[in-house]
LOVO-530328 format. One record per residue (C-alpha): x, y negated, z negated. Coordinates in Angstrom, 1 decimal. Example, Ala and Ser with C-alpha at 12.3 -4.5 7.8 and 13.67 -1.06 7.14 Angstrom:
2
east; north; up
12.3; 4.5; -7.8
13.7; 1.1; -7.1
***
This chain:
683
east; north; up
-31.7; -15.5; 42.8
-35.5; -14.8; 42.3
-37.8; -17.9; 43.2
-34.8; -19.9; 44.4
-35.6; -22.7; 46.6
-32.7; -24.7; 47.7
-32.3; -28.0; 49.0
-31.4; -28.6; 52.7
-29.0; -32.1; 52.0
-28.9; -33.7; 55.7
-26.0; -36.5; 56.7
-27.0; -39.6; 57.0
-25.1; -42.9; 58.5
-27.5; -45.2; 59.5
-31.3; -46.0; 59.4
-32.0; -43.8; 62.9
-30.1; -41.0; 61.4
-32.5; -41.6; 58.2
-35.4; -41.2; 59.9
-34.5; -38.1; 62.0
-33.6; -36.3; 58.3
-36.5; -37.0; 56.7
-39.3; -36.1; 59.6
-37.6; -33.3; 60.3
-38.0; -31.8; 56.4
-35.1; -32.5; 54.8
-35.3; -32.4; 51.3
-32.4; -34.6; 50.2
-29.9; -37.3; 52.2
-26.0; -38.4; 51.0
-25.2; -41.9; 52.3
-23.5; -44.5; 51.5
-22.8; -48.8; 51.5
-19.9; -50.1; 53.5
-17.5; -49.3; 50.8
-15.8; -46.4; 48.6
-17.0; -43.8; 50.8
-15.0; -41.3; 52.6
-16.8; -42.2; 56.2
-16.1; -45.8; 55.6
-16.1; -45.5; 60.3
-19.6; -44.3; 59.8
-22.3; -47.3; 60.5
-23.6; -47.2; 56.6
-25.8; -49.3; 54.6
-25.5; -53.1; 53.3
-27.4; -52.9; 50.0
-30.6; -54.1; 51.2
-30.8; -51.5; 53.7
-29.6; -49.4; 51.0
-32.4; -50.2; 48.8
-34.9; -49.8; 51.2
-33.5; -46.3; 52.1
-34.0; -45.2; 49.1
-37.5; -46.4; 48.8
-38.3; -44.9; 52.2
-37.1; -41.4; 51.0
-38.3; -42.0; 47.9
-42.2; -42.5; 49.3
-41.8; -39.2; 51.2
-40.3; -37.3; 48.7
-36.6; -37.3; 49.4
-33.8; -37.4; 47.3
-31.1; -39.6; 47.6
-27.9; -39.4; 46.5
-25.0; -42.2; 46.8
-21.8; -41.2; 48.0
-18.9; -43.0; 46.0
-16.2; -40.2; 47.1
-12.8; -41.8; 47.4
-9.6; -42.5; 45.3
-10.0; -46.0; 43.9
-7.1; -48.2; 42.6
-7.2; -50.2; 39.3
-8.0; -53.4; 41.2
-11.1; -51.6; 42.8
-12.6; -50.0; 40.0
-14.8; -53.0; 39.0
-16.1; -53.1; 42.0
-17.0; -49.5; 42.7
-18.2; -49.8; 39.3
-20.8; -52.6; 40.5
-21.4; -50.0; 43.5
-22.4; -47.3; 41.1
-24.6; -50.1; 39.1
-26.4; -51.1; 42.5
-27.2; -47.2; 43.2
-28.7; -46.7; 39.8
-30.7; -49.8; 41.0
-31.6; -48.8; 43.8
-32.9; -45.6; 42.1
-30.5; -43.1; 44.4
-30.7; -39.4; 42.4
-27.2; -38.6; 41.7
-23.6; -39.8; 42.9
-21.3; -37.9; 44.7
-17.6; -38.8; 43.0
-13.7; -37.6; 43.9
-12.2; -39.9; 41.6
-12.0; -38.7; 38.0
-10.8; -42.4; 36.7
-14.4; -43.5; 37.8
-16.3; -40.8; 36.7
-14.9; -41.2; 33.2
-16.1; -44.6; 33.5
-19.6; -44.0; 35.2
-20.3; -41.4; 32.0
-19.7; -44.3; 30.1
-22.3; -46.8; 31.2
-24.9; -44.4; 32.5
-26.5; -41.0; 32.2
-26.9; -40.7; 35.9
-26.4; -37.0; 37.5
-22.8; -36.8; 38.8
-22.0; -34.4; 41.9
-18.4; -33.3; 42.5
-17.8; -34.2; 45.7
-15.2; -31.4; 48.2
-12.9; -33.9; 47.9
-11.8; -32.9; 44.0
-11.1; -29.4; 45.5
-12.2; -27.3; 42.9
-12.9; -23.7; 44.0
-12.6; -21.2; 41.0
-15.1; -20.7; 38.2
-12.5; -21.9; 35.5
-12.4; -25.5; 37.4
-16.4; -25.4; 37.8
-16.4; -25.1; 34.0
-13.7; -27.6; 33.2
-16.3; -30.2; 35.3
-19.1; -29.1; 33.1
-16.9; -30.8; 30.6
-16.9; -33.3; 32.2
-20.2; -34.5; 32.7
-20.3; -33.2; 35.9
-24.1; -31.3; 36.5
-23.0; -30.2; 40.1
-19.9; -29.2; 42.4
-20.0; -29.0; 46.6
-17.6; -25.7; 47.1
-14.9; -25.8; 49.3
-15.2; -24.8; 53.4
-12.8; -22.4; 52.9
-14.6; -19.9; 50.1
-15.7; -16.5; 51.9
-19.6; -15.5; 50.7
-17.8; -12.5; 47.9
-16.1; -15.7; 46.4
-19.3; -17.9; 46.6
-21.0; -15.1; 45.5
-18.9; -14.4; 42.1
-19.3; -18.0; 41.3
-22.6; -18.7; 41.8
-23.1; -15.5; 39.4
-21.5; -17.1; 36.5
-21.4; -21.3; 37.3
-22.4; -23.2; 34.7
-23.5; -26.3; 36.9
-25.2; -26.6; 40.4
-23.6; -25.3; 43.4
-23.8; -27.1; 47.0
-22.5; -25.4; 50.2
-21.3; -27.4; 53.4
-23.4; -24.7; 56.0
-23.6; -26.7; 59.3
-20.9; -29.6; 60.9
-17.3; -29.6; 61.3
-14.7; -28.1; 59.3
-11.2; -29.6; 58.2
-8.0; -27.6; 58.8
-7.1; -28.6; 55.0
-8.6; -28.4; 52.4
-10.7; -31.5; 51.0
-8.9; -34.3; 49.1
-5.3; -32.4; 49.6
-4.7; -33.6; 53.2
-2.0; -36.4; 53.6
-1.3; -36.3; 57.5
-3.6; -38.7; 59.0
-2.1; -41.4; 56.1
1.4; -40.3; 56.2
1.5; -40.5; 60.0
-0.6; -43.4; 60.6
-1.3; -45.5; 57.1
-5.3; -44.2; 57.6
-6.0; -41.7; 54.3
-8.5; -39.7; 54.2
-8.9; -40.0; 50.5
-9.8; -43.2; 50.9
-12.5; -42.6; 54.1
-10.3; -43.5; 57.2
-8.6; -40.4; 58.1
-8.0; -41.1; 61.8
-8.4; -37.1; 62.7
-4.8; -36.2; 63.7
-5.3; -32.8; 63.4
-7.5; -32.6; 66.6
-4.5; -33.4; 68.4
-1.9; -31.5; 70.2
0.4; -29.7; 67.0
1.5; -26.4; 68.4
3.0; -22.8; 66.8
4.6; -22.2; 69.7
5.5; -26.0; 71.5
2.7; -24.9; 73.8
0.5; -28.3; 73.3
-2.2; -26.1; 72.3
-4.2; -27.9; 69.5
-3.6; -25.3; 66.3
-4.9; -27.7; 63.5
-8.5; -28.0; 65.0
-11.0; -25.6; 63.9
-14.4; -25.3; 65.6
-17.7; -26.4; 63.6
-19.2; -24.5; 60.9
-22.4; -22.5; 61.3
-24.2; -20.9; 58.9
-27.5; -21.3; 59.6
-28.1; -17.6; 60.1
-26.9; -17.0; 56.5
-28.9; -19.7; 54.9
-31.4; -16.4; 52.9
-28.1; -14.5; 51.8
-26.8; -17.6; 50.1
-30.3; -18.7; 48.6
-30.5; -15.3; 47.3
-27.3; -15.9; 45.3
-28.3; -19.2; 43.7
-27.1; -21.7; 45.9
-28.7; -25.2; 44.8
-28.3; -27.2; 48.3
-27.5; -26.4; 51.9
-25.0; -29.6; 53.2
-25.2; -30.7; 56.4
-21.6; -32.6; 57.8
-22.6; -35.5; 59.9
-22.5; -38.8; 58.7
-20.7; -40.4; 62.0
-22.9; -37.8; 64.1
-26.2; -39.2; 66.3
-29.4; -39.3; 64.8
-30.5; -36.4; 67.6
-27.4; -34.2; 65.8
-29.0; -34.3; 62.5
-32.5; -33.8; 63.7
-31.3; -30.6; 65.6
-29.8; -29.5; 62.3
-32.3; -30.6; 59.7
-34.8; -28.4; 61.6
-32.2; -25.2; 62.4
-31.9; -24.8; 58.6
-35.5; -25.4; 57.7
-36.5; -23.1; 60.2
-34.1; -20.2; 59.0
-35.3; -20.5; 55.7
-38.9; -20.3; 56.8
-38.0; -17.2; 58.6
-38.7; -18.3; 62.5
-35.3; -19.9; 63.8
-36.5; -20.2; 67.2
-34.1; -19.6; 70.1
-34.5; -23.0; 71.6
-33.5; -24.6; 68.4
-30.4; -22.3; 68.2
-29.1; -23.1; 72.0
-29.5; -26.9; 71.1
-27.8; -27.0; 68.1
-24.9; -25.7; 69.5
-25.6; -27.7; 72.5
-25.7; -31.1; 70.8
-22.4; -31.1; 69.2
-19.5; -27.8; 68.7
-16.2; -27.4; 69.1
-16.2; -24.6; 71.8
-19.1; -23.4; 70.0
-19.5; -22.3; 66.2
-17.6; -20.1; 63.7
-18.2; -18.3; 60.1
-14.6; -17.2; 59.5
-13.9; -18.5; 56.1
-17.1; -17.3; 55.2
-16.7; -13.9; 56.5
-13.1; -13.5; 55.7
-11.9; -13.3; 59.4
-9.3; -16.3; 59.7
-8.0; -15.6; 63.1
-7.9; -17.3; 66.6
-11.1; -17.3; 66.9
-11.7; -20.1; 64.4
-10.0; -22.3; 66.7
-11.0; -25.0; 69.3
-11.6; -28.3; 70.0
-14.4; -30.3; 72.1
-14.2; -29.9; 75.5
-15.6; -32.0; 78.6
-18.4; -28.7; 78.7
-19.6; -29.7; 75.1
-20.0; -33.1; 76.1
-21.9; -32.2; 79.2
-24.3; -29.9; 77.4
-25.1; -32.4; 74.7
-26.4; -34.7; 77.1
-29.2; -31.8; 78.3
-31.0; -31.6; 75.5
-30.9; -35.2; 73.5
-34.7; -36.3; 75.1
-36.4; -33.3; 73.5
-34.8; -33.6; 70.1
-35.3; -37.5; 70.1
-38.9; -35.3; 69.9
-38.3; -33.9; 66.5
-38.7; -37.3; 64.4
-40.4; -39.9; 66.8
-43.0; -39.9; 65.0
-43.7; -40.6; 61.7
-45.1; -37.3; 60.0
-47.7; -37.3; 56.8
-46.3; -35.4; 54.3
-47.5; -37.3; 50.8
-51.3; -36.0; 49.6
-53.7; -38.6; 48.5
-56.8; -38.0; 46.8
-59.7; -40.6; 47.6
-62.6; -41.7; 46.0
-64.8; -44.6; 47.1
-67.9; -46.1; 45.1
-70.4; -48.5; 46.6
-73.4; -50.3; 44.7
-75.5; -53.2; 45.8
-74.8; -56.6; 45.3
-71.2; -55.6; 44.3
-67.9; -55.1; 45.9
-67.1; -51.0; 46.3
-63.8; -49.7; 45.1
-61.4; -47.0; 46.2
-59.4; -45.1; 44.0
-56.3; -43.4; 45.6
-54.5; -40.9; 43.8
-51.1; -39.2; 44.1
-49.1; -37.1; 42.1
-49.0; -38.9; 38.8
-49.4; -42.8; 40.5
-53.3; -43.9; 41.0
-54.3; -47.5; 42.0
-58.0; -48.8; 42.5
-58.6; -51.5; 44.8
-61.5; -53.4; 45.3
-63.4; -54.9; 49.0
-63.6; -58.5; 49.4
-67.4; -58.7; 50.7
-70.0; -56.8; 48.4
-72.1; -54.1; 49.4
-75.5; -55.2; 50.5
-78.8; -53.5; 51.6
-78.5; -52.5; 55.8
-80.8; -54.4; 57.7
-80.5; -51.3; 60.6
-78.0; -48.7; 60.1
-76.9; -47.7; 56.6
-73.2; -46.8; 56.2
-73.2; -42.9; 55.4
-70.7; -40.3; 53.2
-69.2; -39.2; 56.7
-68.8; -42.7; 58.4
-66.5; -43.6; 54.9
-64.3; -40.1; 55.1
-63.8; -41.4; 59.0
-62.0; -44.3; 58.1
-60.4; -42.8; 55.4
-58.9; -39.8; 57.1
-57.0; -42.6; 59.1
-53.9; -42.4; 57.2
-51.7; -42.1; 60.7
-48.5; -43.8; 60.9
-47.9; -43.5; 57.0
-46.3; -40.9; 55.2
-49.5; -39.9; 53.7
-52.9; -37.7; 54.0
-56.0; -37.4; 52.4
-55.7; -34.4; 50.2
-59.7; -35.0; 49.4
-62.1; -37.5; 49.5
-65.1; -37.9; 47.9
-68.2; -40.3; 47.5
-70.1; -41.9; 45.1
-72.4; -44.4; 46.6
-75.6; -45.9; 46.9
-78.0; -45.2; 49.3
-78.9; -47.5; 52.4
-76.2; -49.9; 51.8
-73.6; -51.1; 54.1
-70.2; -52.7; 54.3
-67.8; -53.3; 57.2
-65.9; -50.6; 58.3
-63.0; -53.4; 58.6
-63.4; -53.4; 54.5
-62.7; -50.0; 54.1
-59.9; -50.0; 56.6
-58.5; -53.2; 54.3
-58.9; -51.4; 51.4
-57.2; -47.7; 52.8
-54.1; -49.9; 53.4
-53.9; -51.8; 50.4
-54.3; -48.5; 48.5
-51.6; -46.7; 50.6
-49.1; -49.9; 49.7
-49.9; -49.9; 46.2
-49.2; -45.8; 46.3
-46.1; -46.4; 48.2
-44.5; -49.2; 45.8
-45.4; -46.8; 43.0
-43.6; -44.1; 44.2
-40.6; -46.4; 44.8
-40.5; -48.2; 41.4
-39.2; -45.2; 39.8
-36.1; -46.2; 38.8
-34.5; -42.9; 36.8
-31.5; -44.0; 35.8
-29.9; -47.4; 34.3
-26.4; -48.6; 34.1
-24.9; -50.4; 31.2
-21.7; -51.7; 32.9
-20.8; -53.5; 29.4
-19.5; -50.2; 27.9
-17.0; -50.3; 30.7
-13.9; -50.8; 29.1
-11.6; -52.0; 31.8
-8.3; -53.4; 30.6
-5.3; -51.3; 31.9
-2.2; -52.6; 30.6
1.2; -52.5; 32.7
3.3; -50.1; 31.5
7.0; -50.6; 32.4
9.0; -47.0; 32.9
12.3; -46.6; 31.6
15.4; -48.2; 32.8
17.3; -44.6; 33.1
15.1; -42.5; 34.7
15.0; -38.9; 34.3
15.0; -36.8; 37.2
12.9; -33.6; 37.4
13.1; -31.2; 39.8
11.0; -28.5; 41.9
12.6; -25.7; 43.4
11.0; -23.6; 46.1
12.9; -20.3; 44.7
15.1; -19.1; 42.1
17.7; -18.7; 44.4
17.9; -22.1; 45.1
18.0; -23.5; 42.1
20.6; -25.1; 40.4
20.8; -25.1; 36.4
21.8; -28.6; 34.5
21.2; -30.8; 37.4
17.6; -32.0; 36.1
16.0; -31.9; 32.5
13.3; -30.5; 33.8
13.3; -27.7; 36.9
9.8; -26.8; 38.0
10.7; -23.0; 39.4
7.8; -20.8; 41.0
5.1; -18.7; 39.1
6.2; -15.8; 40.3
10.0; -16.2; 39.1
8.7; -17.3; 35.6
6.7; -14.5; 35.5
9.1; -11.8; 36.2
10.3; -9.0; 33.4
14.0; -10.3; 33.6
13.3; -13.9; 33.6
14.9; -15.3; 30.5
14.5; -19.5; 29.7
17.1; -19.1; 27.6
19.7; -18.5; 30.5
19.0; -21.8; 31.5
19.8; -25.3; 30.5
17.2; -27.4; 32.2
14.0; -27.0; 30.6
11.6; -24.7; 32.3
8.4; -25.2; 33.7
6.1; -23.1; 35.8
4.5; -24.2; 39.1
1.0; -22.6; 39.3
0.3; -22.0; 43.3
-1.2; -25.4; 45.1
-4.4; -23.6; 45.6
-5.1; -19.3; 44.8
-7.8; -18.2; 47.4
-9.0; -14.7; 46.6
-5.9; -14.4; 44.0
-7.6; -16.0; 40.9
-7.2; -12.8; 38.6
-3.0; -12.6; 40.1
-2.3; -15.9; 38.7
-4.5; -16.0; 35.6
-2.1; -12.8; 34.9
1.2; -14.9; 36.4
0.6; -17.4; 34.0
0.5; -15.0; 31.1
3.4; -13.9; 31.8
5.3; -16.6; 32.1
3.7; -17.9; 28.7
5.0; -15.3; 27.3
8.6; -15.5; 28.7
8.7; -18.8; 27.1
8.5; -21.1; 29.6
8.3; -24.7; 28.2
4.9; -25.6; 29.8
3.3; -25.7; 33.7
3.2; -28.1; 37.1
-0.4; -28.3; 38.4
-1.8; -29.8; 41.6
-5.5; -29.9; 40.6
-8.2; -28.7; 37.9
-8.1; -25.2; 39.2
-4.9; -24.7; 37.7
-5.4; -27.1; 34.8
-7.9; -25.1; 34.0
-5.5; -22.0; 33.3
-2.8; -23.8; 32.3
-4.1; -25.4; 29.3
-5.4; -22.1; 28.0
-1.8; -21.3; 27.5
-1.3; -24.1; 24.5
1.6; -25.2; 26.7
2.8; -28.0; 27.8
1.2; -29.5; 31.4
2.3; -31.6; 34.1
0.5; -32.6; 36.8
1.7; -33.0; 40.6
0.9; -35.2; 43.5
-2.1; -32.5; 44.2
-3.8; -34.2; 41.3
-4.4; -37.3; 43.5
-3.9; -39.8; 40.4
-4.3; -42.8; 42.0
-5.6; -45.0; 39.2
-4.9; -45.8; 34.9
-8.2; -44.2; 34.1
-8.0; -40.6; 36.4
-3.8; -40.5; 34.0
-5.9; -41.3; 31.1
-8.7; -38.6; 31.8
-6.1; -36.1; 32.5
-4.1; -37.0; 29.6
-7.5; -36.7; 27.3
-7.7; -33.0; 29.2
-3.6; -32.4; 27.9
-1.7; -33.6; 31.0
2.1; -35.1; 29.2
3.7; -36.5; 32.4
2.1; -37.0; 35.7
3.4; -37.4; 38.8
1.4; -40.3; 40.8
-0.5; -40.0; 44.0
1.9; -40.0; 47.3
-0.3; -42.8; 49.2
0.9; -45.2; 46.3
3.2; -48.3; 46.8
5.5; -49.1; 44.8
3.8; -52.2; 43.8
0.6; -50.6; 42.9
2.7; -47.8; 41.0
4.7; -51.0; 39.1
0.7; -51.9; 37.9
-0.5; -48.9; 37.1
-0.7; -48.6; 32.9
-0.3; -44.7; 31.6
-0.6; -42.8; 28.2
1.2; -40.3; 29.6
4.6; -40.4; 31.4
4.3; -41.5; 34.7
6.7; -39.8; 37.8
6.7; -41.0; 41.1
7.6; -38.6; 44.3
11.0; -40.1; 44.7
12.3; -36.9; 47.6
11.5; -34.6; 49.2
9.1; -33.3; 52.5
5.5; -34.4; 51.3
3.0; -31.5; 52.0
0.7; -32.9; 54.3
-1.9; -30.3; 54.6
-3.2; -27.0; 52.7
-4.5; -24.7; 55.1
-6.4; -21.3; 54.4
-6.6; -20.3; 58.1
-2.9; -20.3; 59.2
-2.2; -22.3; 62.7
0.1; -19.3; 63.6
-3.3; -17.2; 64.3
-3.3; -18.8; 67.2
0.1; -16.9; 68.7
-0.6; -13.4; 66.5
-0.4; -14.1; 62.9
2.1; -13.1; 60.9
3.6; -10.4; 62.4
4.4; -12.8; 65.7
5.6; -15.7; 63.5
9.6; -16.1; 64.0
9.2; -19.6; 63.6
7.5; -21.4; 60.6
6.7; -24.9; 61.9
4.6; -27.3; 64.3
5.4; -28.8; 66.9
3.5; -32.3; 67.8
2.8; -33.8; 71.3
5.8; -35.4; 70.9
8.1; -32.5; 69.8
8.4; -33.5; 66.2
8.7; -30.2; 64.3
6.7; -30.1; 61.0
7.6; -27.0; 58.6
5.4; -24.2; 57.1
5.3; -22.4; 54.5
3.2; -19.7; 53.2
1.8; -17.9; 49.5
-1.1; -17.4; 47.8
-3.2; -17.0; 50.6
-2.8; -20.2; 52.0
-0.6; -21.8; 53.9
1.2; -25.6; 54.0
2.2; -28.2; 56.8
5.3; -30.2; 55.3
6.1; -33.6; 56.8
9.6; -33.5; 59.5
11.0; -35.3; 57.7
12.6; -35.7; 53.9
11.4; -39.0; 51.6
14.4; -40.4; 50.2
14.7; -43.3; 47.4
18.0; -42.8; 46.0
19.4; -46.2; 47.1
16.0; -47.9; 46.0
15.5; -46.0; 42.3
15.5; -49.6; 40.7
12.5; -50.3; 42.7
10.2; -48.0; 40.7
8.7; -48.3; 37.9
8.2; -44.9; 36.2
9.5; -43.1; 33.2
10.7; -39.7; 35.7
11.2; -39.4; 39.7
10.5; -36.0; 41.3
13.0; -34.5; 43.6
10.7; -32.0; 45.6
13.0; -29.0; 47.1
11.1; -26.8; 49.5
13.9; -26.0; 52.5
16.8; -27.1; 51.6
20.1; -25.1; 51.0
21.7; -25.1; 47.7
24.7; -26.9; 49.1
22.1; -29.9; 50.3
20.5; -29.4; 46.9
23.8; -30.0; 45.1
24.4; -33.3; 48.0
21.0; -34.6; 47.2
21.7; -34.9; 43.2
24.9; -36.0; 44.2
23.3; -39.1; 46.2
20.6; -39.3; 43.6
23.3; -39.6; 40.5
24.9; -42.1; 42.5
22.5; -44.4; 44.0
24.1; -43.4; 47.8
22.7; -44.4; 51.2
20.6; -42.3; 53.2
22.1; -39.6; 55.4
20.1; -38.3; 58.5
16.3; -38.6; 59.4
14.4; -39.8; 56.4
11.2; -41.8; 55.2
10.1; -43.9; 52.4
6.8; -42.7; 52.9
4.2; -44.5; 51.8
5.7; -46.4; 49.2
6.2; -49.6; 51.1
3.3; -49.4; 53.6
0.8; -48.2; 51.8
-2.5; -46.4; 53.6
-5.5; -48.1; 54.5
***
């Protein structure tokens, strides 16, 4: 795009890391205070420090924006509402949300820009639209979109885009990834994810690590995706050294400017990879070579090059013009008027200008002490004179009067306060809702073949089934409904046209795991559901989805049943009551790693411990199931919801047909199993 001149958005965790962004030219930072953030582990800001942040970017022309990108539960929501307050305070430029419940909220009381963070894991043009909706003025893509699919988007988005181009890239895809809270109570949707992936799970029972991508780099491609339109450049980093993001910060600028200088290239790799860098989703080569992890070499050649790029930002750098003009007449004290951008101040000496008894002060003595603007953000633009002849003043004075000027320039520029925050149009009062004493039991099928008719009112069967010439609903006696595909990489136009057809063999409505496929289904007129994918965690994100045509939701997996027992709906709420809970959606398969597909005998994982975790593959991506089944069929009268979901991936029919059985009849357990979350809860 003609004239486009993007952002470069640089990580920040604490005030070192700050400073390394900003005097090393980048033109917007995402932080965040000690709470609802999805680095809670990072250092982060208490809100003084926040404040002051924001005032320091602020002065040098830096935006700000606050990240608030976790799932929040109903008892948190005032409080990351008072967060949200505090950032408007504080004057940040936009926040960066996941949670849909608080962004509904956040419209309410304030008309400050909202960014959608990874985390809400929209990557089609159809869910980029449905944001615009919703009040939503930009989107960061997804890590695993290849430049033709970036490209296509940014053609026809109707809000800002913002690519990740530098740091570390998750195996799954943002805000769908359940293993590090399923395996160890720390979620990542709610900023703890403890990073399991990096550790030993194998195609092959080899050890190897097959979850752990190396780093992102895009730094060399930085012109081909301005060119397209691309609104910011996002750095990861916000639990990376201060050195890290200085290295960065000033790769990116550099490439943009045209002169990425070799040294700066060796170091960036130098200070932090993972066996060094990859483009793969961006180029559409997912294969071993996307793989690796850090080894004692990376650590070794960090520690070579952390002196010279402590270099980049050691000193402050003056960036801010200021135009001068000073006035002197006898008997009276001289003034200096200091300019910038829009903001001027005048201050006045304390001593009066009086005839020299030797030496007059002179136009070039005056520019000297005015040009001394080091240590600040600012320089003199111009400077001009307007004084009396053979007069003098202290030099001291004009010193005294060049610093007062500066401060009064510099709490200018940070009084802007852009946006304000009316939390009394909240309206926070969820109401419990109680489910039904006889639940009804839904049911997703992996295939047609396994499916048995009658068992559930409602059978969720696969797009593609629904969708084929023969299908017929009316062959059936459980009411049909169609699951649109997890997530459609590359395949956008294939299920816009699957869903079609299964409209039009009369399914009764769809199951969707996010607003890609909301998106779609609703154009149908049909009725919707809405699947664990959807990360509904809180009353408000059931009620916004509801609003948007959602009938019966199923409720996030990291929810206990106590929080679930609270949680007040307008639409029917369903809780994952069996089944293997997907754990991870994953564009690049882990089974590169022993040939791809054509070597792949064996669909599964294997941990350091020689747990086996299934796979299963469609739509161009791939998922990680958990080893083991959730079971509630003993505990049923322990949740409160109007439906439980019985979620069939591998099962035979004849365990199908047990399951129900079990189900119908409140039975024990039988085998390895897991309540999941339900009782534990995630951190």
């Amino acid at each position: 795009m003609a004239g486009n001149r993007p952002e470069i958005l640089a990580p920040v965790g604490a005030r070192e890391q700050l400073e390394a962004a900003v005097r090393c030219s980048a033109d917007a930072v995402y932080l965040g205070t000690k709470s609802f953030n999805a680095r809670k582990n990072a250092a982060n800001f208490e809100y003084d420090e926040f404040k002051d942040a924001v005032d320091y970017c602020h002065v040098r022309g830096v935006k700000v924006y606050s990240v608030l990108n976790t799932l929040i539960s109903d008892t948190e929501m005032p409080e990351a509402l008072e967060q949200a307050r505090l950032a408007c305070d504080a004057g940040v430029d936009a926040l960066i949300i996941q949670d849909l419940g608080l962004a509904r909220e956040i419209r309410k009381c304030s008309d400050i820009p909202l960014h959608a963070s990874t985390q809400m894991s929209v990557g089609t043009l159809d869910g980029l639209k449905l944001l615009h909706s919703l009040g939503f003025k930009r989107a960061v893509l997804p890590r695993e979109l290849s430049f033709k699919e970036i490209e296509f988007i940014a053609q026809h988005s109707p809000i800002e885009l913002e690519c990740f181009v530098h740091g570390a890239l998750c195996m799954c895809v943002s805000g769908q990834c359940l293993l590090s809270a399923v395996l160890g109570s720390r979620s990542g949707n709610r900023g703890l994810c403890a990073q399991p992936c990096r550790l030993p799970f194998s195609s092959d029972a080899s050890g190897e690590c097959h979850l752990s991508l190396k780093d992102l780099s895009l730094v060399n491609e930085l012109t081909k995706l301005r060119d397209i339109g691309i609104t910011s450049f996002k750095i990861e980093g916000r639990m990376k050294r201060a050195e890290y993001v200085a290295c960065a910060v000033t790769a990116c600028r550099q490439a943009l400017d045209g002169a990425l200088s070799p040294d700066i290239e060796t170091a960036l790799q130098s200070v932090f990879s993972r066996s060094g860098f990859t483009k793969g989703h961006f180029e559409g080569k997912r294969d071993k070579t996307m793989f690796g992890t850090r080894r004692k070499e990376d650590v070794v050649r960090a520690a070579g090059v952390l002196k010279d790029l402590e270099k980049l930002y050691e000193r402050e750098k003056s960036v801010v013009p200021v135009d001068f003009h000073f006035s002197m007449k006898n008997g009276e004290t001289a003034t200096l008027k200091a300019k910038s951008g829009k903001f001027e101040t005048v201050v006045s000496s304390q001593k009066k200008a009086e005839i020299a008894i030797k030496k007059p002060l002179d136009d070039e003595s005056i520019k000297a002490q005015l040009q001394k603007c080091g240590g600040t953000p600012f320089y003199p633009n111009s400077i001009t004179t307007d004084c009396q002849q053979g007069l003098t003043l202290p030099l001291s004075e004009i010193n005294s009067m060049r610093r007062q000027s500066l401060a009064e320039i510099s709490g200018l520029l940070c009084s802007q306060r852009a946006y304000t925050f009316d939390v009394e149009k909240s309206q926070l009062s969820p109401k419990t809702t109680i489910g039904t004493e006889s639940k009804k039991i839904f049911a997703r099928f992996s295939s047609l073949s396994s499916f048995i008719d009658g068992v559930a009112q409602i059978a969720y069967l696969p797009l593609s089934d629904c969708a084929g010439k023969n299908f017929n609903v009316d062959n059936f006696k459980s009411q049909i409904y169609a699951e649109i595909p997890r997530m459609f990489f590359g395949q956008v136009d294939t299920v816009r046209a699957l869903i079609k057809a299964a409209a039009k063999n009369s399914v009764k409505g769809f199951l969707v795991n996010g607003l890609d496929a909301l998106a779609l289904a609703t154009k149908t007129g049909l009725d919707v559901h809405a699947c664990i994918g959807a990360n509904v965690y809180n009353s408000l994100t059931e009620n916004e989805l509801h609003s948007l045509g959602v009938s019966h939701t199923v409720l996030s997996a990291e929810l206990t049943t106590a929080q679930i027992a609270k949680l007040s709906a307008t639409a029917r709420k369903g809780v994952f009551a069996y089944g293997r809970i997907p754990l991870m959606i994953m564009r690049a398969c882990p089974n590169e790693n022993i040939g791809g597909c054509s070597k792949c005998t064996k669909k599964q994982l294997t941990d350091r411990m020689g747990v086996k975790f299934p796979l299963v593959c469609g739509y161009g991506f791939t998922e990680m199931l958990n080893s083991r089944p959730l079971y509630m069929g003993d505990r049923l009268d322990e949740l409160n919801c109007d439906f439980i979901l019985l979620y069939f991936t591998d099962e035979s029919k004849d365990e199908i047909g047990r399951i129900f059985s079990s189900y119908e009849n409140s039975l024990s357990p039988q085998g390895e199993f897991t309540r999941g979350l339900l009782y534990r809860g995630s951190l």
